[in-house]
C-alpha angles and dihedrals in degrees: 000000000000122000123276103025104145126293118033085235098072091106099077079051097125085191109037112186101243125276103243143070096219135065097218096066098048103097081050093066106086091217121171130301119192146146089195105105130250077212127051098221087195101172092066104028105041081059087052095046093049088051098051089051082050102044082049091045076231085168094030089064107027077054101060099019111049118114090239135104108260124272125208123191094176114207126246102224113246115212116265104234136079133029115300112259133184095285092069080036098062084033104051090033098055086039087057095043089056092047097052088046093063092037089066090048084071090253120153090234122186114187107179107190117231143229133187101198108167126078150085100294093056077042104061086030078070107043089041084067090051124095114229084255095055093042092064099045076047104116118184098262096049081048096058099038078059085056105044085051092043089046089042094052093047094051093054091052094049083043088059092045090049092050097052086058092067092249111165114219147120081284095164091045097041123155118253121187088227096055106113095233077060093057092048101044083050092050093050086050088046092051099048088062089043100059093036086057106253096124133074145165116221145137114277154156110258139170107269119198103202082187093056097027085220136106109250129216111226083250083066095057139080131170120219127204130275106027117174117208118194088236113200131193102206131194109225106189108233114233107214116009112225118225094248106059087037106094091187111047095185077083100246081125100048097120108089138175133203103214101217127197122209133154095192099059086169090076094050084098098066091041107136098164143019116227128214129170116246090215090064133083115227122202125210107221142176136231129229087246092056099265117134112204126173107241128176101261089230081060102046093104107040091055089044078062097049090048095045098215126091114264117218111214105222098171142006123209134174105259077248093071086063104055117116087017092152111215137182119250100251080218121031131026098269134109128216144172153231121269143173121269112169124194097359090077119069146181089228100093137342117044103297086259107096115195116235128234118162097172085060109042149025110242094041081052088054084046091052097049089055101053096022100249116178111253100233112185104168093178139089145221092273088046097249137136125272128198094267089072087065118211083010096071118132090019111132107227105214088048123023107010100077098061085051098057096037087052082049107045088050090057093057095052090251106117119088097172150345122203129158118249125193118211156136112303136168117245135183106269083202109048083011087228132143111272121202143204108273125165113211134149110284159143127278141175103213112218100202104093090042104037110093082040086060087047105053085039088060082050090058093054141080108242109186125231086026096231085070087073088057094050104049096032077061094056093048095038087050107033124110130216108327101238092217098178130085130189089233133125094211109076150053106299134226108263096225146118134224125207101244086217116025128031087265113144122207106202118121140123097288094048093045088062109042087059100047085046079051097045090042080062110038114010128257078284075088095085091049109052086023120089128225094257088057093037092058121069116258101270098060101048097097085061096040087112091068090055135072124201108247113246106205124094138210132276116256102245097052084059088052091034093058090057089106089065101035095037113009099043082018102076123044098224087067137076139226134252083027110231103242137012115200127190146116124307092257085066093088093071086041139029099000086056104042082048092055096038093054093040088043090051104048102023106025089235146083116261094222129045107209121019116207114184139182145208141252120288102230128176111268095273089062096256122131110253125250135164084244091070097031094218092122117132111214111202101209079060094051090049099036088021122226138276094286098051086193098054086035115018131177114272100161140222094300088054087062102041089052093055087053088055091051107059126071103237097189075105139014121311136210133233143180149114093299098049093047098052078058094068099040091066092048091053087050095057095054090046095059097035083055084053104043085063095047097050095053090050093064098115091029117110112173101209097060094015105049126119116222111251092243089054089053114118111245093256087060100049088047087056088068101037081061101055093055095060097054088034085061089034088054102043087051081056103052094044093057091047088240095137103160079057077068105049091052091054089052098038086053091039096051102034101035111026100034116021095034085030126036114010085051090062103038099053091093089055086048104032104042108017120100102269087240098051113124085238095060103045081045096063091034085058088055091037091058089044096048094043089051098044092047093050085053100053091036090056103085089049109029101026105161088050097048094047085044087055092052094044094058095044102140095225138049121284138189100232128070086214147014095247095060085055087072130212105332113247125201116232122239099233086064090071110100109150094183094056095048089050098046084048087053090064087042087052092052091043085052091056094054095044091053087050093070095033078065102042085054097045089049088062093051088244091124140010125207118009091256089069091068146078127209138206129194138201105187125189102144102114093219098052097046091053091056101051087041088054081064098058092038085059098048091262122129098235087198093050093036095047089037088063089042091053089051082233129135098224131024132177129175115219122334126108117356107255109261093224123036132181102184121012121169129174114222128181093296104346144096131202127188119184127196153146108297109245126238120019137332111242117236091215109039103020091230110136100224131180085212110117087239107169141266127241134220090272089057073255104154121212123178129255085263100055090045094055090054096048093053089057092044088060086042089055097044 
């Protein structure tokens, strides 16, 4: 199409209306040919292009044949269970951007998708299919072949969903945390630990999910807002008053009262203590009913609030003073004391006393070790009561036993006050339940003998963003023993034996072994269906009577965050540390630090050398998304559409792969119907940009059309010129993982410099000129590098599109695909500075001339641009050096920045127009618009004063159509 038609977008018009007024010239117009389509129709042809890479083995053989070192980007294992969402979406897609990037650098890159498959959520998939009857005919082994198949079944169908994506990987050898060479490699792990003294098994407070009936790692944890704890200020009598808390030592005062703070009343009957902190003073004061209590002095008038009644301080003592005060249980026949609690005990809420329960929580463990306090846990894995707790027994203590306590400790006088406190407590991330403090017999990795080595390990690797080091170099600095074994049937279990008389353990290097050798053959099913006498190495058969298999299994994360040894140091075409990890911001509680504490542990190192995370996908108001609301974006629907194809059409797998390169996911992202229209229209534009340029090579062959770098017109070099320079802005981009950089760098490449630029100006040398002429074959040998390059450095991204652009190249290449091109590289000849410099006046000069052609065409004055002259007075020096840098290089600067303005007559300086119809004065410039001079021609459009000649039809076309259409008939 001619130059200056309408909108400045005409050239992404797949289907231009032709360029002449006139039948008879249309076979003349040399208008696009291309089988690359104006619409993706990406439900049939992204299919087709997947098949074709796989049918090539495209990533089968860049993968093991590129020149490159090898890159491994090893996979965090998503859970296999449930339907994929965005959050796999944004994870899988930036992993294989990353990974097609550094295939076209020419690196061998593996990339071996991952599963966890064990764990609490597959097994009560399992048991919720189960009818009450089955359940109990249900033995552990029944009950994990139900799993694996369930696990199995789920994978497939996330495998499917990954695929679709266009997601590159060893998709038919993947790694599954049930596969037996798993097992193995995770034993071995285990046992390493094991044997360098990392593990123990010990009493302890855990945290106990009664929902789950299963100890929980913090990774397991999270603590949602608005939690409400039945908070209670007891009286506990004090047995013998010390002097120096009596202020009348003729013994009238000799009734006196801890008040004691706690927020969790179901644990007051296993108190065995009461805590204060020996930096703080404690008064002893006295209500307005008589009764004297001992009260932190920087609490004395809040709880004067709670209580509602005024406290008169009668004595102030250090928390020193306190220490080995013997008091009655308020509850239960028992007696405790005061100890000393430090820092845990604070003058910010409560009363400054602080109960103690070792058998419910850590600290007050730490405090019961150090004064050997018996560990009392009257509670069980369903969180109830036992008869230790006396007349509490059978209470549930999450959901009945606090009313109980709280009615009890009122009748016997105790209770002081009850008032409800929200804060911050841990629940269950599976059954979303409350957990508790319960101290039961488990395993544990101790930190202590690998923690500074973790430490200095996270100080050797890239953590990007950087706040992610500080973060997770805090949780390692601060975390306690890692409790590393479940009461679940669903897992790799512990490899240990228990005396059956007697509190012998069997676990040492023979028996480690044995059992990984066992699990390498038959699975960890193998504990299960083995007895004792086959589980245990040979030399210990003829006692195997004296040992039971253990029962409990191993955290989850202890089973991921054994992949290094199992995937990355397990195949020989990894490598290990793995150059990048690369999950979701929670993962530095969970799988980036189980990964570093067992690679610490056994290897002194971290698994991973540099660590990338991302945030959290939300609804385009910010909110997480949840079926409640209804604001969830299903990614199948974004790529098939939904059932209403208008509310939720089909976009495809490139649509949402372009939405994942546009956010910066350093922290959480948004997503929705409007955002996504957005890029849509984006991915429209490029599409048709990118066809544009096809459809206008169809007769172009390089190799006996091109035309030589130095004959190139000046439009052309700075082309070039042009796409070195994005070519250098996006792999910046890509090697500093700042993808949405790059979208921006191909959105303004492909939207402002060529489609708004460049093509706009060079339709008349495509469209009119003979398809022989020197201009035309100049712009088609830019069009065919350009087209190439920008497949090339769409293709990690937009990889459909960019294989689909390849494939519909109108000329023979030398690659089967885009991706065996490699990463485009600019040549060095295309850098000209000077020139880049003297087209961004002309680019400014273009702007204000537009302005007024605007202005004009918005008065109805004149049509298209072609219609007008223009006349410039330029005095900008810019400007002026720029035009003048033209004629000094042989160039007409009037002809040259005519065909630039898209006007049919130009003229700098000279005599004002005598009729203007649009006229502006700029900083040093003056524009005149007005109606072109002589005859439209029918073919081109161009108004010319040339004689030019008539046709049969009284139809007029310029001296210059005439002339190419003489050579067209000499050519025919």
């Amino acid at each position: 199409m001619p130059q200056g038609q309408g909108k400045r977008e005409d050239c992404q018009d797949p289907n231009p209306p032709l360029a002449v007024e006139s039948d008879s010239y249309r076979s003349t117009i040399n208008l696009p040919k291309t089988g690359f389509g104006m619409r993706a129709n990406a439900l049939e042809r992204e299919p087709q292009l997947q098949r074709f890479w796989a049918e090539h083995k495209v990533y089968e053989r860049l993968s093991r044949s590129n020149p490159g070192e090898p890159f491994v980007l090893h996979d965090g294992p998503p859970y296999a269970n449930g339907a994929l969402h965005m959050g796999h979406a944004l994870n899988k897609v930036l992993k294989d951007i990353i990974n097609k990037y550094k295939l076209l650098k020419g690196r061998k890159v593996r990339f071996v998708p991952g599963w966890d498959c064990h764990g609490l959520p597959i097994e009560l998939k399992v048991l919720q299919e189960l009818t009450p009857e089955q359940r109990q005919q249900l033995t552990p082994i029944k009950l994990r072949k139900k799993a694996a198949a369930y696990a199995r079944k789920q994978m497939e169908s996330q495998r499917q969903g990954f695929r679709r994506w266009g997601v590159w990987g060893d998709w038919d050898n993947p790694y599954l945390t049930l596969q037996k060479e798993y097992e193995a490699a995770q034993i071995e792990v285990f046992g390493r630990m094991v044997l360098a003294g990392h593990v123990y098994r010990g009493l302890k407070p855990v945290h106990w999910s009664p929902s789950s009936q299963t100890a929980l790692a913090e990774a397991e944890l999270e603590y949602p807002e608005g939690h409400i704890s039945t908070s209670v200020y007891g009286a506990f009598p004090v047995q013998t008053v010390p002097d120096a808390l009596d202020p009348h030592p003729d013994g009238a005062a000799r009734e006196l009262h801890l008040a004691v703070w706690t927020t969790t009343p179901w644990t007051l009957p296993a108190n065995v203590a009461v805590a204060v902190n020996p930096q703080l003073d404690y008064a002893v004061v006295t209500t307005a009913d008589g009764r004297r209590l001992v009260v932190a002095c920087g609490r004395c008038a809040a709880l004067s609030q709670v209580l509602d009644q005024p406290l008169e301080v009668l004595r102030t003592v250090p928390g020193t003073a306190l220490e080995g005060i013997d008091y009655r249980h308020p509850l239960l026949e028992r007696h405790g004391r005061v100890v000393l609690g430090g820092d845990m005990v604070t003058a910010d809420s409560g009363t400054g006393l602080v109960h103690i329960a070792p058998g419910h929580g850590v600290e007050d463990f730490a405090i019961g070790r150090r004064y050997n306090l018996p560990t009392l846990c009257p509670v069980d894995g369903a969180g109830q009561f036992t008869a230790e707790a006396g007349p509490f027994a059978g209470l549930n203590v999450l959901e009945d036993a606090n009313p109980a306590i709280v009615a009890a400790l009122k009748d016997q006088g105790a209770l002081l006050a009850s008032v409800p406190y929200t804060h911050r407590y841990p629940y269950d991330w599976r059954t979303k339940k409350p957990t508790i403090f319960r101290a039961t017999e488990q395993w544990f990795a101790s930190l202590t003998g690998f923690r500074e080595a973790a430490l200095a390990a996270i100080d050797q690797v890239t953590w990007l963003p950087v706040s992610g080091r500080n973060r997770i170099e805090a949780m390692v600095r601060e975390r306690g023993d890692w409790c590393i074994s479940r009461q679940r049937a669903w897992g790799v279990p512990i490899p240990v034996f228990y005396a059956r008389s007697g509190d012998e353990v069997l676990l040492n290097a023979d028996t480690i072994a044995h059992v990984q050798k066992l699990f390498a053959t038959h699975g960890s099913d193998a504990w299960w269906t083995m007895s004792e006498a086959e589980l245990l190495p040979p030399a210990y058969a003829p006692e195997a009577e004296r040992w039971r298999k253990g029962a409990d299994t191993m955290d989850v994360w202890f089973d991921s965050g054994s992949s290094w040894a199992a995937v990355a140091a397990g195949r020989a075409e990894l490598t290990y540390p793995a150059h990048i990890y690369l999950e979701g911001s929670d993962q530095h509680r969970g799988w980036f630090q189980s990964s570093l504490l067992t690679s610490v542990a056994v290897h002194g190192h971290a698994p991973y050398r540099c660590v990338l995370t991302h945030g959290f996908t939300l609804d385009e108001q910010g909110r997480k998304m949840s079926k409640s609301l209804g604001n969830v974006v299903d990614p199948a629907v974004v790529i098939a559409g939904g059932k209403n194809k208008k509310t939720e059409p089909a976009y495809g797998a490139d649509v949402l792969r372009l939405w994942v390169s546009s956010v910066d996911y350093s922290s959480d992202v948004t997503i929705g119907s409007g955002i996504l229209r957005q890029l849509a229209d984006v991915y429209r534009k490029v599409r048709n940009t990118c066809r544009y340029m096809l459809g206008n090579l169809y007769d172009f062959q390089p190799e006996s059309n091109g035309i030589p770098f130095e004959k190139l017109a000046w439009l052309d070099r700075w082309l070039l010129h042009r796409t070195g320079e994005v070519l250098q802005d996006a792999t910046r981009a890509f090697e500093e993982y700042e993808f949405y950089r790059f979208f921006q760098i191909l959105q303004n490449f492909c939207v402002v410099d060529l489609s708004n630029f460049y093509l706009d100006i060079v339709k008349d040398r495509l469209y009119v000129s003979a398809p022989q002429d020197e201009s035309r074959r100049q712009c088609q040998t830019v069009l065919a590098i350009v087209v190439e390059h920008l497949a090339g450095m769409m293709a990690p991204v937009l990889c459909h599109m960019a294989e689909d652009i390849w494939q519909n190249l109108p000329y023979a290449i030398r690659e089967t695909s885009v991706f065996e091109r490699g990463w485009p590289q600019a040549s060095s000849d295309w850098r000209h500075d000077r020139l880049a410099a003297v087209v961004r006046q002309l680019r400014r000069l273009r702007a204000s001339v537009n302005r007024q052609l605007q202005a004009s065409q918005a008065t109805g004055h004149i049509g298209a641009s072609l219609e007008a002259q223009v006349r410039l007075h330029v005095q900008d020096p810019d400007i002026q050096r720029a035009v003048t840098w033209f004629q000094d290089h042989g160039s007409s600067a009037e002809d040259l920045v005519k065909d630039w303005l898209l006007v049919s007559q130009l003229r700098f300086g000279g005599d004002p127009l005598s009729q203007p119809v649009a006229e502006s004065r700029e900083d040093g410039l003056h524009i005149q618009v007005a109606k072109a001079d002589g005859q439209k021609c029918c073919r081109c459009w161009h108004y010319t004063t040339d004689q030019g000649q008539a046709s049969d039809d009284d139809s007029h076309i310029c001296g210059r159509c005439a002339d190419v259409l003489k050579r067209i008939a000499t050519a025919v």
